[in-house]
PQR file of N, CA, C, O and H, with PARSE charges and radii, in Angstrom:
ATOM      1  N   UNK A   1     226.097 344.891 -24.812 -0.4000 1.5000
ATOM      2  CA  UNK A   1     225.382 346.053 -25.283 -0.0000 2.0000
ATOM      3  C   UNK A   1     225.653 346.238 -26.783  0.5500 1.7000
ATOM      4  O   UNK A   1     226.766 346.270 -27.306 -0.5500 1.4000
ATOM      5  N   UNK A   2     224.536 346.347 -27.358 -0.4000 1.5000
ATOM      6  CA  UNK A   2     224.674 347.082 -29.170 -0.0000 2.0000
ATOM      7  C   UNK A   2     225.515 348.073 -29.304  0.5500 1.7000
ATOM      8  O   UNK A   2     225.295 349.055 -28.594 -0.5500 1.4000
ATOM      9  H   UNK A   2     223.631 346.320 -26.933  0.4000 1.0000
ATOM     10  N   UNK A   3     226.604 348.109 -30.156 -0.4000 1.5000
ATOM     11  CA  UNK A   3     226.636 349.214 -30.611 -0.0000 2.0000
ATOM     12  C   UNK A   3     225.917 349.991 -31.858  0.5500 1.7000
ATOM     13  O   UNK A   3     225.932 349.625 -33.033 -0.5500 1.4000
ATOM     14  H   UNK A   3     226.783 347.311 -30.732  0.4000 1.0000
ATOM     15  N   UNK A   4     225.329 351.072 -31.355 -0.4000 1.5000
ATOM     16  CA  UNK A   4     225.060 351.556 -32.164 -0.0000 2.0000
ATOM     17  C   UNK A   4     225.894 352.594 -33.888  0.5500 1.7000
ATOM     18  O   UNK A   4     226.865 353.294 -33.599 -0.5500 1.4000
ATOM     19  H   UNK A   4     225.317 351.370 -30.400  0.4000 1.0000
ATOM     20  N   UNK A   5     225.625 352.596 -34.848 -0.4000 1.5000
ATOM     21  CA  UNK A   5     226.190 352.944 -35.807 -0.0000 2.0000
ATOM     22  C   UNK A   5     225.692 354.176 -37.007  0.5500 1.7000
ATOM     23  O   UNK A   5     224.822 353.833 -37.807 -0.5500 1.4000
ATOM     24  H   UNK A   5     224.837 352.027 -35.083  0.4000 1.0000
ATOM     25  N   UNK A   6     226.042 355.043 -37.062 -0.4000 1.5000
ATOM     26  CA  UNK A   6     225.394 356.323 -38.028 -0.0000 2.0000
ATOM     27  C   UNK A   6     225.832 356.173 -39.563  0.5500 1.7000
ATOM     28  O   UNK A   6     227.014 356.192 -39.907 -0.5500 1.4000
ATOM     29  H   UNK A   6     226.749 355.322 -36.412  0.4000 1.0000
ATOM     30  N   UNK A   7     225.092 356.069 -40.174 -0.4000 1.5000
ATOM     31  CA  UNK A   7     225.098 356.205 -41.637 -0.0000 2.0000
ATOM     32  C   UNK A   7     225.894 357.261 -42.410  0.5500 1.7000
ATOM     33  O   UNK A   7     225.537 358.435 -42.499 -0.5500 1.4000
ATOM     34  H   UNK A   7     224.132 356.053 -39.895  0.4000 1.0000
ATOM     35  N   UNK A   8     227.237 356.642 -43.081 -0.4000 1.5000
ATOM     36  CA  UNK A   8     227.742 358.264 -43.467 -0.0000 2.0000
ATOM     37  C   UNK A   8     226.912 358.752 -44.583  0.5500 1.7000
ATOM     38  O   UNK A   8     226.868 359.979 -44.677 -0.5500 1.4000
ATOM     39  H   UNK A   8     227.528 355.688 -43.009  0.4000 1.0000
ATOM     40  N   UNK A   9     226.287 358.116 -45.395 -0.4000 1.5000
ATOM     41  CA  UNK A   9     225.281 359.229 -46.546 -0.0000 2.0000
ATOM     42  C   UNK A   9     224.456 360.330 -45.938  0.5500 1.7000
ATOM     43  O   UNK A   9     224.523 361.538 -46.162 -0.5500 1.4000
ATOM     44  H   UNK A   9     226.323 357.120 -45.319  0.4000 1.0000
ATOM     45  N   UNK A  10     223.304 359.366 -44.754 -0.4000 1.5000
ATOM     46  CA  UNK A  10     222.126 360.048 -44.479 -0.0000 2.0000
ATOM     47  C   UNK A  10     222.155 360.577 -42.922  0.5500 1.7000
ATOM     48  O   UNK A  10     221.458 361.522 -42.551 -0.5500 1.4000
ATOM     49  H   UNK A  10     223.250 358.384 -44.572  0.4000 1.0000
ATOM     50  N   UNK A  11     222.864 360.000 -42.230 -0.4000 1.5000
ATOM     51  CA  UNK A  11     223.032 360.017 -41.068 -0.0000 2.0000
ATOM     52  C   UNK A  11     222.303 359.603 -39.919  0.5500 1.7000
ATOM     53  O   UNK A  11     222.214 360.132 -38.810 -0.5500 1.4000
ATOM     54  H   UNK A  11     223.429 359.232 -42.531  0.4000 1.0000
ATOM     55  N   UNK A  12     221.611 358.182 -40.544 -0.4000 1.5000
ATOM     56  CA  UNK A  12     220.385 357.504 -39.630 -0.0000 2.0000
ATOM     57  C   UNK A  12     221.497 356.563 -38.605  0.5500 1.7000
ATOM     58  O   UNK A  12     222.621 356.114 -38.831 -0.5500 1.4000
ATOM     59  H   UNK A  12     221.683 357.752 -41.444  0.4000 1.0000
ATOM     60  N   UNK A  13     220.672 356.514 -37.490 -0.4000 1.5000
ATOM     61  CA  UNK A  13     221.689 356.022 -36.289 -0.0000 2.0000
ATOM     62  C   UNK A  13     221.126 354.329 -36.354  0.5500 1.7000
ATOM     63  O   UNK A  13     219.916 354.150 -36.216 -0.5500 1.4000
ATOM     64  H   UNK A  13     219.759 356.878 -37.306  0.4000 1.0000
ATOM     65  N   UNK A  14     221.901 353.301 -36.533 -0.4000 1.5000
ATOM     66  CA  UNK A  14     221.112 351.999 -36.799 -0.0000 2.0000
ATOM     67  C   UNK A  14     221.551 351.163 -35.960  0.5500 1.7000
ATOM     68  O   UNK A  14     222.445 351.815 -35.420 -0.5500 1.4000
ATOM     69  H   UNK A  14     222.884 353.446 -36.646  0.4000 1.0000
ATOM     70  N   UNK A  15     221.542 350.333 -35.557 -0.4000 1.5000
ATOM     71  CA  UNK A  15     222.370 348.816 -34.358 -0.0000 2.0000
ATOM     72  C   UNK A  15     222.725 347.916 -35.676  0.5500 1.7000
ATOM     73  O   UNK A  15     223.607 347.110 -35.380 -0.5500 1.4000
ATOM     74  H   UNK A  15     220.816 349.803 -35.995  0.4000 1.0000
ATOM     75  N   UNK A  16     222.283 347.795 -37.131 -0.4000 1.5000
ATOM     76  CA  UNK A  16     222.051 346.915 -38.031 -0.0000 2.0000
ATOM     77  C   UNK A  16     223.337 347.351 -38.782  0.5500 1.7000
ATOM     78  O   UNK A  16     223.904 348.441 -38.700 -0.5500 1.4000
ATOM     79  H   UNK A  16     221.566 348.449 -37.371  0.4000 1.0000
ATOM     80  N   UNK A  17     223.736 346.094 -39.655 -0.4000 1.5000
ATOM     81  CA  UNK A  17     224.942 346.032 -40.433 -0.0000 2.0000
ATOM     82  C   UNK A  17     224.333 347.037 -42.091  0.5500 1.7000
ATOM     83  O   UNK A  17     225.095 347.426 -42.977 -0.5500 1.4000
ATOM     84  H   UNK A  17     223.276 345.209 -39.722  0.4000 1.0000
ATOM     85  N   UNK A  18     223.067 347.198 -42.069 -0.4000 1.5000
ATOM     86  CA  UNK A  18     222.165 348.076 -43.366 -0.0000 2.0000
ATOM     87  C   UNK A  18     222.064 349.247 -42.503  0.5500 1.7000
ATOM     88  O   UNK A  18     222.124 349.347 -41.277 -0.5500 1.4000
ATOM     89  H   UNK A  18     222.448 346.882 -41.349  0.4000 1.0000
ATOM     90  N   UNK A  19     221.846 350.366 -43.698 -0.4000 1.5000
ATOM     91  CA  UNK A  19     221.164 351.562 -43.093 -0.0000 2.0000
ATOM     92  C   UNK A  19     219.610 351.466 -43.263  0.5500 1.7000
ATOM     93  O   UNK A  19     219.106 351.609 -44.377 -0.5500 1.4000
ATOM     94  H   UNK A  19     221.797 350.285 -44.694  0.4000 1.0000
ATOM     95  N   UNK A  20     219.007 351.270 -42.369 -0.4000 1.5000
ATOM     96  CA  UNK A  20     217.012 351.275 -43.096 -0.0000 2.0000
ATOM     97  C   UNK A  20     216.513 352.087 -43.806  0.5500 1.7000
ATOM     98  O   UNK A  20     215.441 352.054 -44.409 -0.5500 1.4000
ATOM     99  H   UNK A  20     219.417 351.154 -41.464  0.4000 1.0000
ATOM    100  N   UNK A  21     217.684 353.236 -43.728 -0.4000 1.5000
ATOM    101  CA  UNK A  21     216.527 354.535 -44.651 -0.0000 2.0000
ATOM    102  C   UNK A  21     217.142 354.671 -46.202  0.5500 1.7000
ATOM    103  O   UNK A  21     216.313 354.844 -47.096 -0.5500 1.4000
ATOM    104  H   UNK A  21     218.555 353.262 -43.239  0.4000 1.0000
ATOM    105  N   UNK A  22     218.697 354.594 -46.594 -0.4000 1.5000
ATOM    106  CA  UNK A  22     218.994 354.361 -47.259 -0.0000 2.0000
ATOM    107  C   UNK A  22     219.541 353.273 -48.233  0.5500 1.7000
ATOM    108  O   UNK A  22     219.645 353.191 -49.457 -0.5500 1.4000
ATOM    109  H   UNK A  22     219.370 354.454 -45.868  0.4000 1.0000
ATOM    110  N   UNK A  23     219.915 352.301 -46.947 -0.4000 1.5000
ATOM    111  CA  UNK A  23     219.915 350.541 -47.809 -0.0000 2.0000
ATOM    112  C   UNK A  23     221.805 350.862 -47.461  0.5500 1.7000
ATOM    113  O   UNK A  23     222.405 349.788 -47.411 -0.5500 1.4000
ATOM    114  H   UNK A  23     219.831 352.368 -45.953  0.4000 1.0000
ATOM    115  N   UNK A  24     222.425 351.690 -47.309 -0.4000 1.5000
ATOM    116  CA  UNK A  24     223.743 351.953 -47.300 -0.0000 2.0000
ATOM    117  C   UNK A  24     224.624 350.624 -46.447  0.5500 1.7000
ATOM    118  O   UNK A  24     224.145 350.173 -45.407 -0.5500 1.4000
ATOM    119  H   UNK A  24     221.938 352.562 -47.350  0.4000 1.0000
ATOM    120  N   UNK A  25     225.734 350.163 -46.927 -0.4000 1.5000
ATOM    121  CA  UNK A  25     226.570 349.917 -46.154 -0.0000 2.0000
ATOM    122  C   UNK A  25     227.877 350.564 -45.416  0.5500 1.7000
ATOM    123  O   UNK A  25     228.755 349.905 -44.860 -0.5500 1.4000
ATOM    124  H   UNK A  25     226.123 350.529 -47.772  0.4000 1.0000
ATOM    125  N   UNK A  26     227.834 351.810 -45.511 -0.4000 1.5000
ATOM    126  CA  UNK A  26     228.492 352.280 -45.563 -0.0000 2.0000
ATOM    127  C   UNK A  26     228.431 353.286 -43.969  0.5500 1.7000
ATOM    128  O   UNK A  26     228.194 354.492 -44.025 -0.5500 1.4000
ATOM    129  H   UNK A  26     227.120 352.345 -45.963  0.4000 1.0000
ATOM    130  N   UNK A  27     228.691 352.537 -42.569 -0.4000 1.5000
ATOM    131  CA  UNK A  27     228.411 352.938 -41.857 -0.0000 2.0000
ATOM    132  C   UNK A  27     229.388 353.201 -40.725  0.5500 1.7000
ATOM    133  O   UNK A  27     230.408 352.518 -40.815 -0.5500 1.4000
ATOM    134  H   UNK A  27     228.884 351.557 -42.523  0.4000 1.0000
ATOM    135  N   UNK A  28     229.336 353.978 -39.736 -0.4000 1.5000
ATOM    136  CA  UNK A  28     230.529 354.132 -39.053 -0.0000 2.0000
ATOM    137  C   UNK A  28     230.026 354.614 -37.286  0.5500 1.7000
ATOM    138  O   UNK A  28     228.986 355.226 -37.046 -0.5500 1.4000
ATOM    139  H   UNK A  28     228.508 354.534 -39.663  0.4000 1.0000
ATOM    140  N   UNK A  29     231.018 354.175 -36.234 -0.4000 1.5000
ATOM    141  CA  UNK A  29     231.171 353.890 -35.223 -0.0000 2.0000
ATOM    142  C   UNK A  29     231.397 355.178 -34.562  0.5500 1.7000
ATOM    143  O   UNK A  29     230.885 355.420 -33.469 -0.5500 1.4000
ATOM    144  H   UNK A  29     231.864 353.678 -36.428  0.4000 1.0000
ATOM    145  N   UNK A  30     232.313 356.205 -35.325 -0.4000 1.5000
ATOM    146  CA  UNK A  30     232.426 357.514 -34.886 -0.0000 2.0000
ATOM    147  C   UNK A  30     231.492 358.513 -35.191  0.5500 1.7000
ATOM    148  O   UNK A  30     231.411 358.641 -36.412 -0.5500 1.4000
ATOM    149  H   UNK A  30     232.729 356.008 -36.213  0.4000 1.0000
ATOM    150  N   UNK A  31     230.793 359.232 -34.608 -0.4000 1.5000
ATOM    151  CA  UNK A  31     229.788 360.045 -34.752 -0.0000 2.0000
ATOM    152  C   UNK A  31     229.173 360.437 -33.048  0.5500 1.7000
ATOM    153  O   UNK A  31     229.216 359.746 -32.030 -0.5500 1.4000
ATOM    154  H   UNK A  31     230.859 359.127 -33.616  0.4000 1.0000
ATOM    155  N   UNK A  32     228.659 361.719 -33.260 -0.4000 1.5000
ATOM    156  CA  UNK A  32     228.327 362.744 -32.150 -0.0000 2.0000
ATOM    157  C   UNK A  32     226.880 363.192 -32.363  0.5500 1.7000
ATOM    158  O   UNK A  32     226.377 363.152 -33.486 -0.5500 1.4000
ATOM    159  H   UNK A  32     228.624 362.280 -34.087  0.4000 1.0000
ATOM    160  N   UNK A  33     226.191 363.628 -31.259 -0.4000 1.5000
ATOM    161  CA  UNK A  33     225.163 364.329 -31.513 -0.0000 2.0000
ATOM    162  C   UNK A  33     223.780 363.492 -32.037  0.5500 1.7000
ATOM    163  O   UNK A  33     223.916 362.542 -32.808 -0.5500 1.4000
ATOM    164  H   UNK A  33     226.599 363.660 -30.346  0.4000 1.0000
ATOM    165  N   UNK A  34     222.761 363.814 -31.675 -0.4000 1.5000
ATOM    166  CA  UNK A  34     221.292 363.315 -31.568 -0.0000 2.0000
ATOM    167  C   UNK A  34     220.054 363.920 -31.974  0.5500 1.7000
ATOM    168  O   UNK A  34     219.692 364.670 -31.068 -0.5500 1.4000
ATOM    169  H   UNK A  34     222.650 364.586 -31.049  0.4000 1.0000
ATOM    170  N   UNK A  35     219.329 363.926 -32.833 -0.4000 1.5000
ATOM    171  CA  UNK A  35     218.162 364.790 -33.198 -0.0000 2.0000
ATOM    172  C   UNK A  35     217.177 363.552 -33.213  0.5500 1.7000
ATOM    173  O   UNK A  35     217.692 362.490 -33.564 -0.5500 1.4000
ATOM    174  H   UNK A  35     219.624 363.317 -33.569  0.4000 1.0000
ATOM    175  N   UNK A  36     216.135 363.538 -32.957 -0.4000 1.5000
ATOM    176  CA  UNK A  36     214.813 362.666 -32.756 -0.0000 2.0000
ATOM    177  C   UNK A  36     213.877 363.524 -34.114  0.5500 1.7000
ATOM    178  O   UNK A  36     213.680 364.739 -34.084 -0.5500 1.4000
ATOM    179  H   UNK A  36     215.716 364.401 -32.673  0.4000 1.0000
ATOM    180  N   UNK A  37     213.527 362.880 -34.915 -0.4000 1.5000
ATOM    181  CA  UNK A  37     212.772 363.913 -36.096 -0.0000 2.0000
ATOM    182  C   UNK A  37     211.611 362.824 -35.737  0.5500 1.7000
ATOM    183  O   UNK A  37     211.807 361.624 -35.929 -0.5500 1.4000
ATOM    184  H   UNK A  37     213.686 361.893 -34.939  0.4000 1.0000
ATOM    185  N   UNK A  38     210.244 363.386 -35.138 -0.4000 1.5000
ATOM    186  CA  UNK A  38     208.917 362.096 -35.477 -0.0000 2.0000
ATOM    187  C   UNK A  38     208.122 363.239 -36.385  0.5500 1.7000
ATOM    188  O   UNK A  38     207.246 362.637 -37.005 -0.5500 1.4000
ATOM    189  H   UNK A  38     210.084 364.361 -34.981  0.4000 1.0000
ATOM    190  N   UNK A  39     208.097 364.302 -36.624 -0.4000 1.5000
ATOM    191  CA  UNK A  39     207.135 365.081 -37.427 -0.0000 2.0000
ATOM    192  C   UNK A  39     208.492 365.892 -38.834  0.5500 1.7000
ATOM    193  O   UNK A  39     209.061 366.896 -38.404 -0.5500 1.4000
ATOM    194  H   UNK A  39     208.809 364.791 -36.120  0.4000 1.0000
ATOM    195  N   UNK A  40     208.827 365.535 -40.037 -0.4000 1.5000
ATOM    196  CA  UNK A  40     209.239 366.103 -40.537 -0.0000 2.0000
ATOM    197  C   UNK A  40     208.816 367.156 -41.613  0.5500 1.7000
ATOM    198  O   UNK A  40     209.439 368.109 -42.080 -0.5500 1.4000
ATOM    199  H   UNK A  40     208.365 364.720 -40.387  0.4000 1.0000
ATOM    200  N   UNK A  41     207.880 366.803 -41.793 -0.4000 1.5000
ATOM    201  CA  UNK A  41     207.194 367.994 -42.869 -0.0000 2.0000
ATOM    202  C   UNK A  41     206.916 368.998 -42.049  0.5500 1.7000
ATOM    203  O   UNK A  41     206.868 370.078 -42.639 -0.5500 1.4000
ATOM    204  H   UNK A  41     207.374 366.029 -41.413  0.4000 1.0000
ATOM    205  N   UNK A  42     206.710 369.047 -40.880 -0.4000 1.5000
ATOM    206  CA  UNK A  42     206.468 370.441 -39.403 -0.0000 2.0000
ATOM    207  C   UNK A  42     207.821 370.582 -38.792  0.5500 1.7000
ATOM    208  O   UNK A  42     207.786 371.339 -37.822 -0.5500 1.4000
ATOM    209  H   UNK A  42     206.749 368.170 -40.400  0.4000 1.0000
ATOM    210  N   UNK A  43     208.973 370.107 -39.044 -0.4000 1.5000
ATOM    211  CA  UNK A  43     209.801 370.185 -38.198 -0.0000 2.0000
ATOM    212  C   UNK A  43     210.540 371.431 -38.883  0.5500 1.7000
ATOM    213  O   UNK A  43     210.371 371.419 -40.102 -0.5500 1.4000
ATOM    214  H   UNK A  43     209.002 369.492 -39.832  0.4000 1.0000
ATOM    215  N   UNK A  44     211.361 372.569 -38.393 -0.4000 1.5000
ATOM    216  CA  UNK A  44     212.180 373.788 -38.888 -0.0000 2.0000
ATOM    217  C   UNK A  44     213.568 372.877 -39.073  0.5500 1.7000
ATOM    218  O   UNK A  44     214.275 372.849 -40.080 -0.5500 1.4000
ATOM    219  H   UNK A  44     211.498 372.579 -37.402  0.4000 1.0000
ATOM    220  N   UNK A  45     213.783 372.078 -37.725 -0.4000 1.5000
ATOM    221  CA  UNK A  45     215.037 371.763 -37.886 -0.0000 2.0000
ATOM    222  C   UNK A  45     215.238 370.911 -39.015  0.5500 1.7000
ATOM    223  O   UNK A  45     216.034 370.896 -39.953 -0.5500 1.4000
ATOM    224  H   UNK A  45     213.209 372.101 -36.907  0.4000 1.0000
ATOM    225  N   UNK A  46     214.223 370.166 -38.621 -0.4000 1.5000
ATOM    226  CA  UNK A  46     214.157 368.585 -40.097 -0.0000 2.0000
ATOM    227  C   UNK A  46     214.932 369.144 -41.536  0.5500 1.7000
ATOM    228  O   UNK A  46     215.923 368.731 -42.138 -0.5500 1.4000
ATOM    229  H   UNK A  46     213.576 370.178 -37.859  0.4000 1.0000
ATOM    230  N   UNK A  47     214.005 370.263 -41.779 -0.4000 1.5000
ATOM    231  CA  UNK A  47     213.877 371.082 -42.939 -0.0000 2.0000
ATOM    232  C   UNK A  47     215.270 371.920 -43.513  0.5500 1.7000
ATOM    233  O   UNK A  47     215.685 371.990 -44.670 -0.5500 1.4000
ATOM    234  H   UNK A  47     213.199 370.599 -41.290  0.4000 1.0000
ATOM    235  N   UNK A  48     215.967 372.679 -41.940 -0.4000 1.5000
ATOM    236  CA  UNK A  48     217.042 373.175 -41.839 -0.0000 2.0000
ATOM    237  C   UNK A  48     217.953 371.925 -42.346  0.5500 1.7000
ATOM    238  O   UNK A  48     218.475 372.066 -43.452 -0.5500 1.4000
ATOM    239  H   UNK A  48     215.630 372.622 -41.000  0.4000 1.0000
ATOM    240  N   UNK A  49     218.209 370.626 -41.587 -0.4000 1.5000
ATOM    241  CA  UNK A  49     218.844 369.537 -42.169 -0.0000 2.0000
ATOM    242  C   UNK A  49     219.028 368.534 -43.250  0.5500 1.7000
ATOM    243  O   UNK A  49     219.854 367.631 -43.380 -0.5500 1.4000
ATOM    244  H   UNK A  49     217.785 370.511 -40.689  0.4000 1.0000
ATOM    245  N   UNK A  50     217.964 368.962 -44.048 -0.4000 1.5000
ATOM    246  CA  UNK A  50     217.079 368.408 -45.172 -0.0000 2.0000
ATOM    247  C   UNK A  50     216.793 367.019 -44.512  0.5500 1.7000
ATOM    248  O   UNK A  50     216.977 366.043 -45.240 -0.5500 1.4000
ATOM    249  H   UNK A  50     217.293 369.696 -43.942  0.4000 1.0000
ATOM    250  N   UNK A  51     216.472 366.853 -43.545 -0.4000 1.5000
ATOM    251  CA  UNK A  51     215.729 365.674 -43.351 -0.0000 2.0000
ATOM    252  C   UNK A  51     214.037 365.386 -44.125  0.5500 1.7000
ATOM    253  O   UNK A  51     213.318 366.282 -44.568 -0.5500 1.4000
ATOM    254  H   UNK A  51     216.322 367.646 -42.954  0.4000 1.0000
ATOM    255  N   UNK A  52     213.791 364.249 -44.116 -0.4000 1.5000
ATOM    256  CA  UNK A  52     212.408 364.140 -45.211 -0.0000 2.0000
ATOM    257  C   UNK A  52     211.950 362.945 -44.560  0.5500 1.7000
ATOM    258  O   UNK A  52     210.798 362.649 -44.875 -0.5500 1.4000
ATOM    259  H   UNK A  52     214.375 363.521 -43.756  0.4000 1.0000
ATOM    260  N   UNK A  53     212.759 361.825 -43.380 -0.4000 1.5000
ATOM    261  CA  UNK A  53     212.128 360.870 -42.852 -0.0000 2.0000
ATOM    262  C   UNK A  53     212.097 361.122 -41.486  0.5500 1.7000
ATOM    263  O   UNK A  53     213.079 361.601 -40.918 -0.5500 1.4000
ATOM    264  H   UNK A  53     213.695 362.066 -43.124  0.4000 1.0000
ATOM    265  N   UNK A  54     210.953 360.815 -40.837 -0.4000 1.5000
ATOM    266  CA  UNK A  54     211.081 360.592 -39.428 -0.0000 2.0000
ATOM    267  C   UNK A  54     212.160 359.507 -38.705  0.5500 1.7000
ATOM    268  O   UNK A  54     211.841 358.341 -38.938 -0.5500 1.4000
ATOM    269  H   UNK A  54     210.156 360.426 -41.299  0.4000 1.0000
ATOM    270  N   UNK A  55     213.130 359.628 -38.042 -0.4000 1.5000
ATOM    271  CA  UNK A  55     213.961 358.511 -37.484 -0.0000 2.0000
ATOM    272  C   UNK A  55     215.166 359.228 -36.689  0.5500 1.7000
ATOM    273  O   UNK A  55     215.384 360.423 -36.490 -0.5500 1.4000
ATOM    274  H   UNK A  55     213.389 360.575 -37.853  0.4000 1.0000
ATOM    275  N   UNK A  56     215.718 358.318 -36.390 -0.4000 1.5000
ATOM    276  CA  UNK A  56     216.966 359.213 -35.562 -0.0000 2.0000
ATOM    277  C   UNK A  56     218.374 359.706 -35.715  0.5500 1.7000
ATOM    278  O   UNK A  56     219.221 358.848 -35.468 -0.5500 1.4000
ATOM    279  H   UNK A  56     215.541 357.347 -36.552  0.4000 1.0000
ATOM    280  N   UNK A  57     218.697 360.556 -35.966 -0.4000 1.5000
ATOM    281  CA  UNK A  57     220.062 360.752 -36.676 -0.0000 2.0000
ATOM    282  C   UNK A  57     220.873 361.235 -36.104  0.5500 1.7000
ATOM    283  O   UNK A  57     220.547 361.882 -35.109 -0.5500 1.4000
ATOM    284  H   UNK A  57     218.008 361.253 -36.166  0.4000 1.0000
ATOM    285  N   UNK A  58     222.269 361.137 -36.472 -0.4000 1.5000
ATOM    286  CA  UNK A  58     223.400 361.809 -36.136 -0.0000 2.0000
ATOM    287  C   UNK A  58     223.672 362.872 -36.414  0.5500 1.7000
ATOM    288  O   UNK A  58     223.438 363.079 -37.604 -0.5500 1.4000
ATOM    289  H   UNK A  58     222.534 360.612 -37.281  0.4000 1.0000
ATOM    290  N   UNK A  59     224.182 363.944 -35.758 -0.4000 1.5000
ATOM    291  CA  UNK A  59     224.812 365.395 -36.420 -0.0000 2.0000
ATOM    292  C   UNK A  59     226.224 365.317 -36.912  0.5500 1.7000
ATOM    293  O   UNK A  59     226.739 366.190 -37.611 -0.5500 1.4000
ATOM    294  H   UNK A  59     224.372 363.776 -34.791  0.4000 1.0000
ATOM    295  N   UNK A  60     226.721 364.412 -36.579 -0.4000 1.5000
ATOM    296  CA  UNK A  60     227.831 364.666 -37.157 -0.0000 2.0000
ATOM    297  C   UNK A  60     228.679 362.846 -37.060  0.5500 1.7000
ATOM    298  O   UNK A  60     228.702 362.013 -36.155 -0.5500 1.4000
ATOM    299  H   UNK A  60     226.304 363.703 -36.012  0.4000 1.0000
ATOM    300  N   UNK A  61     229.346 362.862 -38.647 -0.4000 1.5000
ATOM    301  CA  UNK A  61     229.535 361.383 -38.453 -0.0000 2.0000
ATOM    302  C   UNK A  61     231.153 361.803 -39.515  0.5500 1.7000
ATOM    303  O   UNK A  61     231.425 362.670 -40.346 -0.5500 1.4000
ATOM    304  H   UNK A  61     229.327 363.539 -39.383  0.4000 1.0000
ATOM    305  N   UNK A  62     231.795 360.796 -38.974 -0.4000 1.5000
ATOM    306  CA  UNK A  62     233.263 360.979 -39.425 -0.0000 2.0000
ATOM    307  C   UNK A  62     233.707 359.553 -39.701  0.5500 1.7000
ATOM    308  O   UNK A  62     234.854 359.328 -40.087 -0.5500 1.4000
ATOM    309  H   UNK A  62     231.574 360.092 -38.299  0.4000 1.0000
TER
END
């Protein structure tokens, strides 16, 4: 099974050794929590999070 991995800049959840949204290497194994953003310019939460891309992120990454 993949592990999956959250981006500490942006907090995109990736299986990949890159982050796709930011290009980051800078990624980590510990992290909690799930938000699905597919509409961000309509989303409150997106907006609340400053999210600006549709994709999947972590709430919290350590």
């Amino acid at each position: 099974m993949v592990k999956e991995k959250a981006c500490r800049k942006c907090k995109v959840i990736t299986t990949g050794k890159v982050c796709p949204n930011c290009k980051s290497t800078d990624l980590s194994a510990d992290w909690s929590g799930i938000i699905l953003v597919f509409d961000a310019g309509n989303s409150q939460v997106a907006k609340t999070l400053d999210i600006i891309t549709p994709n999947k992120y972590a709430l919290k990454v350590t």
